[in-house]
Structure formats: structure tokens, C-alpha cells
C-alpha positions in Angstrom: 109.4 110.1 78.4 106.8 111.9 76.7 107.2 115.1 75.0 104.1 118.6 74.2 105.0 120.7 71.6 103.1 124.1 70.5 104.0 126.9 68.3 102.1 130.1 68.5 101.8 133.2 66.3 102.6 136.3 68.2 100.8 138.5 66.6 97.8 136.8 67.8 98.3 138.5 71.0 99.5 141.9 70.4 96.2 143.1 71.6 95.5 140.6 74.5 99.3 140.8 75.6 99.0 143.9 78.2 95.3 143.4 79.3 95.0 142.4 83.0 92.1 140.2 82.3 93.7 138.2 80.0 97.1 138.1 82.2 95.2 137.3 85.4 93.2 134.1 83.7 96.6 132.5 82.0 99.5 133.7 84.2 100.8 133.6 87.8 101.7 137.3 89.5 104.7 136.1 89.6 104.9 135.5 85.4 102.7 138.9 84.8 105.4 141.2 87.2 108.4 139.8 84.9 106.3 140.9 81.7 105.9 144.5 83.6 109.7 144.7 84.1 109.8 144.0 80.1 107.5 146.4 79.2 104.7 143.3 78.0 107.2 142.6 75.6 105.0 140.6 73.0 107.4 137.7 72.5 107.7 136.9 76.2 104.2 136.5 76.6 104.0 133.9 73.3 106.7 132.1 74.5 105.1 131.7 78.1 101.9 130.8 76.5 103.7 128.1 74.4 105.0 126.7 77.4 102.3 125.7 79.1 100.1 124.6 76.2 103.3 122.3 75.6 103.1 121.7 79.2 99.6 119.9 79.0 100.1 118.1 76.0 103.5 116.4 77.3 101.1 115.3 80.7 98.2 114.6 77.8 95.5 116.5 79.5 93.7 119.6 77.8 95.0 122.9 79.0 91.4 124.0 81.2 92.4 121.2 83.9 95.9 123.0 84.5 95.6 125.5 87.1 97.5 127.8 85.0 97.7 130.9 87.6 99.4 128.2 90.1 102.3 127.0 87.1 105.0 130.1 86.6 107.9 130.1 83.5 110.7 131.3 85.1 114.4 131.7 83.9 118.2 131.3 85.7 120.3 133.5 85.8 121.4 132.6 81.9 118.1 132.8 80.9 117.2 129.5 80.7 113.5 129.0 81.3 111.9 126.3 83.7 108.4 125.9 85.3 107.5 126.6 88.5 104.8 124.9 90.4 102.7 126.2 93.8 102.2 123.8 96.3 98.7 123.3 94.9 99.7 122.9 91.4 102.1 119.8 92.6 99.3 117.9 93.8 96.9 118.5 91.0 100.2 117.0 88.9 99.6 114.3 90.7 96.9 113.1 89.6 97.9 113.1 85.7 101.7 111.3 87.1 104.8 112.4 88.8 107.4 113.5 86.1 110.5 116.1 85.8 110.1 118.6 83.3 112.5 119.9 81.1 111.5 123.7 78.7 112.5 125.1 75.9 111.3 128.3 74.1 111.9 129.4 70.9 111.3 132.9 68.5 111.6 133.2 65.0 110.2 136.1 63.1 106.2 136.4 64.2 106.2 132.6 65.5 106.6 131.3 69.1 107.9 127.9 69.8 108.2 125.5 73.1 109.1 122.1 73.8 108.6 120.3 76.9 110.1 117.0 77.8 108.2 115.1 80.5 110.6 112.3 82.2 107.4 110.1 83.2 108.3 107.8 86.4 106.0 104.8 85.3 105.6 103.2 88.4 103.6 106.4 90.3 101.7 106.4 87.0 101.2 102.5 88.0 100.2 103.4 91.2 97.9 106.1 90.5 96.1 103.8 88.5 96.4 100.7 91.2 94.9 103.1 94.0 91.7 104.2 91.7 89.5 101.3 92.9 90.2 101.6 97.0 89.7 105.7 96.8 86.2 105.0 98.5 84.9 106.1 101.7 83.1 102.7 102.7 84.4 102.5 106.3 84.0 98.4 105.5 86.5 98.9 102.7 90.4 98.9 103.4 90.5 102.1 101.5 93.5 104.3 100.2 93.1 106.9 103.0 93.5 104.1 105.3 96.3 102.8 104.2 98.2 106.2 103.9 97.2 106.9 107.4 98.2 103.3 109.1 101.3 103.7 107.0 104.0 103.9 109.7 106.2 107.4 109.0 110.1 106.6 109.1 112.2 108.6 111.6 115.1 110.2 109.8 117.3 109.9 113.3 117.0 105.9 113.4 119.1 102.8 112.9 118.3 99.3 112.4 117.0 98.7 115.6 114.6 101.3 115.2 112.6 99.6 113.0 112.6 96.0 114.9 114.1 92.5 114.6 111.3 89.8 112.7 112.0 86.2 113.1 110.6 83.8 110.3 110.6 79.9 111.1 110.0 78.4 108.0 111.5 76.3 105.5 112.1 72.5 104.7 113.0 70.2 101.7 111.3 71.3 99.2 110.3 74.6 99.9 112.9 76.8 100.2 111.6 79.0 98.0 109.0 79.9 100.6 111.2 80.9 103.2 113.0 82.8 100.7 109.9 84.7 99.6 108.4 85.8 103.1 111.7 86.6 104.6 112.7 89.0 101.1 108.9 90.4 101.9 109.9 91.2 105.3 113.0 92.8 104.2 111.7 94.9 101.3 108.1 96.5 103.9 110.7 98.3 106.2 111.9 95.9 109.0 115.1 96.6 110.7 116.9 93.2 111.2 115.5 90.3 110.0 116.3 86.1 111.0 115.6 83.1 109.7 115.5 79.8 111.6 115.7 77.0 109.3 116.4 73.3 109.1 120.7 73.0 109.9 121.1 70.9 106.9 119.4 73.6 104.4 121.2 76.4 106.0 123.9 76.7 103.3 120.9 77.5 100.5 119.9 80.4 102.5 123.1 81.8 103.1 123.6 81.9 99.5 120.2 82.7 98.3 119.4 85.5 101.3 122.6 87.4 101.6 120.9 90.5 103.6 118.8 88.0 105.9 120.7 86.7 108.9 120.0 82.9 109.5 119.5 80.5 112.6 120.5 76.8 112.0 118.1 74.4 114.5 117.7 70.9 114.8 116.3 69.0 111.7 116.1 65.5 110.3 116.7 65.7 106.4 115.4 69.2 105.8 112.4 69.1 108.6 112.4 70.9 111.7 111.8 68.3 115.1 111.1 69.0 118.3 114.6 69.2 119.7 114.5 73.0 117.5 111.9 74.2 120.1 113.7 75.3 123.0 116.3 77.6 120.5 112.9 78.8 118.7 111.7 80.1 121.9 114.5 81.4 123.4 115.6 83.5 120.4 112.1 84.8 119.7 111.9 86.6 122.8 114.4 88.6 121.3 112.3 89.8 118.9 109.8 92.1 118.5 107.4 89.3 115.9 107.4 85.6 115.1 106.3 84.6 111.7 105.7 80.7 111.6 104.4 77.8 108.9 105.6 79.1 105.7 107.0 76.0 103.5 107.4 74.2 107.2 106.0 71.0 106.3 103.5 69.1 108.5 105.3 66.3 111.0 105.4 65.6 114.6 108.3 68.0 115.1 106.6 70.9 113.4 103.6 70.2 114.9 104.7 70.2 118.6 107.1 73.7 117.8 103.9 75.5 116.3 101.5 74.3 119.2 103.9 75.3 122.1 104.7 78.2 120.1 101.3 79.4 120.4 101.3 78.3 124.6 104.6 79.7 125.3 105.6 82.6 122.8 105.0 86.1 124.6 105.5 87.9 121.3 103.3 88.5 118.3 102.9 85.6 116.2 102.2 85.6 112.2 100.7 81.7 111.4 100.8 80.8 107.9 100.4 77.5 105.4 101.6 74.9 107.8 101.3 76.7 110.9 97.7 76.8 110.3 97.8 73.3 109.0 99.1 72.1 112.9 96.4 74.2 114.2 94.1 72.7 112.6 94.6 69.4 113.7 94.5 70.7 117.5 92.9 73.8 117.5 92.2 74.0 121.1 95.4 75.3 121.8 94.3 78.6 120.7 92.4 79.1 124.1 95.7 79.5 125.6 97.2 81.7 124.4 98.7 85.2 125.6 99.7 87.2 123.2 98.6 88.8 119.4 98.2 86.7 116.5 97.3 86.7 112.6 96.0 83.4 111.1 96.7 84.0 107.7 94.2 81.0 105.9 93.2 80.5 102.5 89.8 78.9 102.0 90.7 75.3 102.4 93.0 76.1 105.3 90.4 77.7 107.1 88.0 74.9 106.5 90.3 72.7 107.9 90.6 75.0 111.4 86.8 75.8 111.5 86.1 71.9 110.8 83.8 72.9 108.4 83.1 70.9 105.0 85.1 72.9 102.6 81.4 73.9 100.0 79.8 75.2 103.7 82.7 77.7 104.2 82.9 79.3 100.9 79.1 79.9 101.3 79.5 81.2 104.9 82.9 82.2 104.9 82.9 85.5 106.6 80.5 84.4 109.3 82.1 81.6 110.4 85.8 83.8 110.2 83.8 86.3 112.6 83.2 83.3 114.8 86.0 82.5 114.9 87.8 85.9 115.1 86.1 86.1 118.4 86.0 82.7 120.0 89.6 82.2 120.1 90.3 85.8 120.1 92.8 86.5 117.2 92.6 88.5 113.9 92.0 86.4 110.5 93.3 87.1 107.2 91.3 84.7 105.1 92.6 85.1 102.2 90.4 84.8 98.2 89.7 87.3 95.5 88.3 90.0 97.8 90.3 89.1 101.1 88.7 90.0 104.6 90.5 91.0 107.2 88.5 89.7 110.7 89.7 91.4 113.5 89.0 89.7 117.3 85.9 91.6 117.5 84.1 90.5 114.9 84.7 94.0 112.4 85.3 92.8 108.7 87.2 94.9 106.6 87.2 94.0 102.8 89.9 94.4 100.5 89.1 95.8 96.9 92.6 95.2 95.1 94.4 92.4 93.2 94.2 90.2 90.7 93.9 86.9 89.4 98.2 86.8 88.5 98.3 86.6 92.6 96.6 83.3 92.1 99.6 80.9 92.4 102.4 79.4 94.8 104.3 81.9 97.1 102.0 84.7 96.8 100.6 84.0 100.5 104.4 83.0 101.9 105.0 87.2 100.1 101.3 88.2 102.5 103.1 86.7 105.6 106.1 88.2 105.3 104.5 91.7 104.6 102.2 91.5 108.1 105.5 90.4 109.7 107.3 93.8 108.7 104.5 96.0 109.9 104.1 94.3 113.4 107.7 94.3 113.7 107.9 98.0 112.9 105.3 98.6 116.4 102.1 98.2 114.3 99.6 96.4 116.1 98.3 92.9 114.9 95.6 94.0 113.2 96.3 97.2 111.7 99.0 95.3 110.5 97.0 93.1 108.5 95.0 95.8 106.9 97.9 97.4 105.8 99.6 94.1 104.5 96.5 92.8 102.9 96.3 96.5 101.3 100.1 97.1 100.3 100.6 93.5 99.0 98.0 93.4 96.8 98.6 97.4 95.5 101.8 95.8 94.7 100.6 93.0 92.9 98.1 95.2 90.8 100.8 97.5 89.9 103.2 94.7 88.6 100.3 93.4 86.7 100.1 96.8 84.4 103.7 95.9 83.3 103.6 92.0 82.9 100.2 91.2 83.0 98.1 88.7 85.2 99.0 85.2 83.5 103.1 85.7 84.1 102.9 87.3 87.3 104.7 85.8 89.7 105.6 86.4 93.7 108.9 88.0 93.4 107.3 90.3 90.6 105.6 91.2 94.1 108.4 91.9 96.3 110.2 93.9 93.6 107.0 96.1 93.5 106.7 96.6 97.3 109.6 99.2 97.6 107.4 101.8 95.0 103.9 101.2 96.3 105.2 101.9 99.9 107.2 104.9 98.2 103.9 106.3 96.6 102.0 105.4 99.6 103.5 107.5 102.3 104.7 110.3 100.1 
């Protein structure tokens, strides 16, 4: 909360009070035919000065960059005055933060009085400052108007199926926590229904730990997925409108042989991440085959490993070799670093101009995956998907940051921020 005070003394405008110049510079038509109706009463016209000199001191900007004329004090029917902004006035608001206002005026003798109390919502001041450095109009850049228009608008007559079923294979001994972290991103972006599939024998954890994520128990061998999980995998995917694949999965036979048929078989859009990538990699052929949308979702090392390139050659040729790749096996890359690209099939780079070094640790990329997965299960396609993911994850992740800072930032600092930078973003 913050709070503007000003006090006036009226008889500074005893001569100003009834002069249409004056009136027309400072107040609305609105404010200056409720002075007519009191005969320019002197004290009225302090008090609604007051008020909005109070006004820009509670938002802590000088009064010249309020468009006074377009900002009315007005009173109930006890009396009780309030602003009023024009539709223009909101959005210049904006820009200082999104706040509730509450006015007072007072009169005593030949001084005029008013307090205003400004009920700051921290997080769209967060986000006003998170968005600052993607307000560009670099068509290269994954920008803020980009991401407001890719942003898919909610239908107010809808129900859970409206907004698509995601299904996340992920999890092992180990690394539960990653499961838990991409299918809570998935969750918290807007998808309708959302499943895990998950080792049998680790099931329990995530019944407990995920209690608005429905799970799918499949065949493991202490806490790793085999081969026998396949067939269920692929039969409940095509219920689905996205697969998401490879987070905390581990790296096996079984894994190995579920993500490469997967890839052959799976008619729905698939997500790869950490694992998934890491099977890939070690047969990457299989991409050639297959038929339907996909985001590879690599850091730096991973993508070495499926462009079979000596890890010091890729970070000094990374986003030629990810357009190579993009296009040779046809699917869109998210290599992920401090300024992620987004590679689409082909060959355009997008760049991404937010985040911070607090996104730097274990489960960030699991809370990326998850994010993608929403937005394609929501009828985005794979690619506009990723811009928006790569955009809206790290805007969150920035906007956490302001709070906590960069060194404790952690992943579920992320998802807890998703819900207000998608807020901010589509309203």
C-alpha cells in the first residue's frame, strides 16, 4: 500500500476557480459541470485539486504525466468522493502499476486536504518491470506483443475438456521431483486434464504429492519404466491431445525402446525432454520417421550429444547447427542457455531476451517442458507453443526473482509465478 497526501490553501484559487482555461487544463467536463451545479463553489474545486495531486504522489509520478482531464472526483449518493478513470486513463495507470484507490477530502477554515490510499498489487508492478526488456519490435526477438497475441484467450462457456487432456511420462527413483515439477507446470499454464504415467511402484508418492494430477501406474522394475509400459503408453496417448516424455525418466533399455517407438508410432504431439533427448541421442535416426509435431527441448550438452558434435564446437556454433538440425529431421528446437532460441522446422530463430541466472539449477527445464506441454494441449501449435513457453516461463522466473532474488530462486518459485504472468499477460 502506498499512500499521496496534499493540502492546498483555497484561497489560492479564488481567482483561477471559475476560469474555463484553468478548469479545462485540470478537470474532466464531467468534474467542471458538478462545479457549475455548485455555483464554482471554491472549496469543491480545492478539494478536487487535492485529490489528484494526492493521486500522483500515492502512484509516485509528478502530476504533468497524469492525464488529468481523463481522471474525474466524483461522490455517491452520501457524498463520499472516489475517482473516476476514462478508458484511456486506465491504461496510462498501467504503466505506473495496477492498484485500487481509496479518497478522502477534507476542509478546515482556508485549507483543503486529501488523502489517497493506493492498494498496490505487487506482482503487476513485477510484471511491468519483467516485460520492459522484450517491449521491442525486433521480429527475431520473442517480444511482449508476441506473446500477448499467441496467448490463447479462454472461452467463458468451457469445461475441462475444453482446454485438452496432457499426458507426462516421466518419473523414476530418484527423480520424482521432476515429474512433479512439469506436471504442476502443466497444471498451473491452463490445461484442462492432466495424467501422469509413472513407474507402478512410485505411484503412491504421486498420489500424495500431486493431488489435482490424475496418475497412470505402468510396468517398472524398481522405480524404472521397461518396455512391457509401452503398449499402455501408446494406447492412452491417443487419448490425448500432447505427450510430454523424458523428464527425470532415467536412461535404460526400457526407456530407451518406449521413447524411440514413441517417436515411430505416437500420432500426437510430442514434448522430448532430459532423457528423452538422452535416448535420442544415442539413435537419432529414428527422427526420420516420424509423423507427427515435436519440441526437443535440449540444453547445451544434450544437444551436443544429438547433433554428435564435441560439446566446445556447439557452444561456438550453436544456433547453426540447431538450424540444421531444425530442418533435417524436421522438428522445432528449444535449445535452451542464457538467451534461449527457439528453432522452428524451417530454419527461423527466434531469441529470447528474459531470465535470469536463479533459473540456472535442477528442475527449471522439467518447469519449461511442462509449460510447452500446456500450450499445445490447449490447440497451440508446436511451435508457437514453444515461443510462448520459452516467453511465459522465463517472465515468470524474472518476476519471482524481484521478490527473492536470483541466488535462492528455485523451480517451484516458478510455477507459483506462472498463474500472475499469464494473468498480466492476456489482460
Amino acid at each position: 500500500m502506498s499512500i499521496g497526501v496534499d493540502i492546498l490553501k483555497i484561497s489560492r484559487l479564488e481567482k483561477l476557480a471559475s476560469k474555463t482555461e484553468f478548469l479545462n487544463k485540470l478537470f474532466s467536463q464531467k468534474e467542471i459541470e458538478y462545479f457549475k451545479s455548485r455555483s464554482y463553489n471554491i472549496n469543491t474545486v480545492a478539494g478536487a485539486f487535492c485529490a489528484k495531486e494526492a493521486l500522483a504522489k500515492a502512484i509516485g509520478c509528478g502530476l504533468s504525466r497524469l492525464p488529468l482531464t481523463e481522471i474525474s472526483v466524483v461522490r455517491d449518493e452520501l457524498g463520499k468522493p472516489f475517482f473516476e478513470f476514462s478508458e484511456k486513463a486506465k491504461e496510462i495507470l498501467k504503466t505506473y502499476s495496477d492498484k485500487n484507490f481509496a479518497l478522502t477530502i477534507s476542509h478546515d477554515n482556508d485549507m483543503a486536504a486529501a488523502v489517497v490510499f493506493a492498494d498496490f498489487d505487487e506482482n503487476h508492478t513485477r510484471f511491468v518491470s519483467a516485460v520492459q526488456k522484450s517491449d521491442v519490435e525486433n521480429g527475431n526477438i520473442i517480444s511482449l506483443a508476441k506473446a500477448v497475441k499467441l496467448l490463447p484467450k479462454r472461452a467463458e462457456n468451457s469445461h475441462k475438456g475444453t482446454f485438452g487432456r496432457a499426458f507426462a511420462v516421466a518419473g523414476s527413483t530418484g527423480f520424482t521431483g521432476a515429474a512433479r515439477l512439469a506436471c504442476e507446470a502443466i497444471l498451473k499454464t491452463g490445461s484442462g486434464l492432466i495424467t501422469l504415467g509413472t513407474p507402478r511402484s512410485l505411484n503412491n508418492i504421486f498420489e500424495i504429492t500431486l493431488k489435482e494430477v490424475m496418475t497412470y501406474p505402468l510396468c517398472d522394475d524398481n522405480g524404472v519404466l521397461t518396455k512391457d509400459a509401452f503398449d499402455a503408453i501408446l494406447k492412452f496417448s491417443q487419448k490425448c491431445n500432447v505427450c510430454l516424455i523424458g523428464c527425470g525418466m532415467s536412461l535404460t533399455d526400457g526407456t530407451r525402446y518406449i521413447v524411440e517407438n514413441i517417436v515411430k508410432q505416437c500420432e500426437k504431439p510430442l514434448v522430448i525432454d532430459a532423457d528423452g533427448i538422452n535416448a535420442l541421442a544415442l539413435n537419432i535416426n529414428v527422427l526420420t520417421s516420424h509423423r507427427q509435431e515435436i519440441v526437443l527441448t535440449p540444453h547445451i550438452a544434450e544437444f551436443a550429444r544429438l547433433a554428435g558434435k564435441d560439446l566446445d564446437y556447439v557452444i561456438d556454433n550453436a544456433e547453426q547447427l540447431a538450424v540444421e538440425f531444425a530442418k533435417k529431421y524436421s522438428v522445432c528446437v528449444v535449445l535452451k542457455s542464457h538467451r534461449t532460441k527457439v528453432v522452428f522446422k524451417n530454419g527461423k530463430v527466434f531469441e529470447n531476451v528474459l531470465g535470469n541466472s536463479g533459473m540456472a539449477t535442477g528442475g527449471t527445464g522439467d518447469v519449461l517442458a511442462g509449460v510447452i506441454t500446456s500450450f499445445v494441449c490447449q490447440g497451440m501449435s508446436a511451435e508457437n507453443a514453444a515461443l510462448l513457453g520459452v516467453y511465459v516461463h522465463s517472465l515468470a522466473a524474472d518476476m519471482a526473482s524481484q521478490s527473492l532474488g536470483e541466488y535462492g530462486l528455485t523451480p517451484t518459485d516458478i510455477i507459483n509465478t506462472l498463474a500472475y504472468a499469464l494473468k498480466y499477460l492476456g489482460g
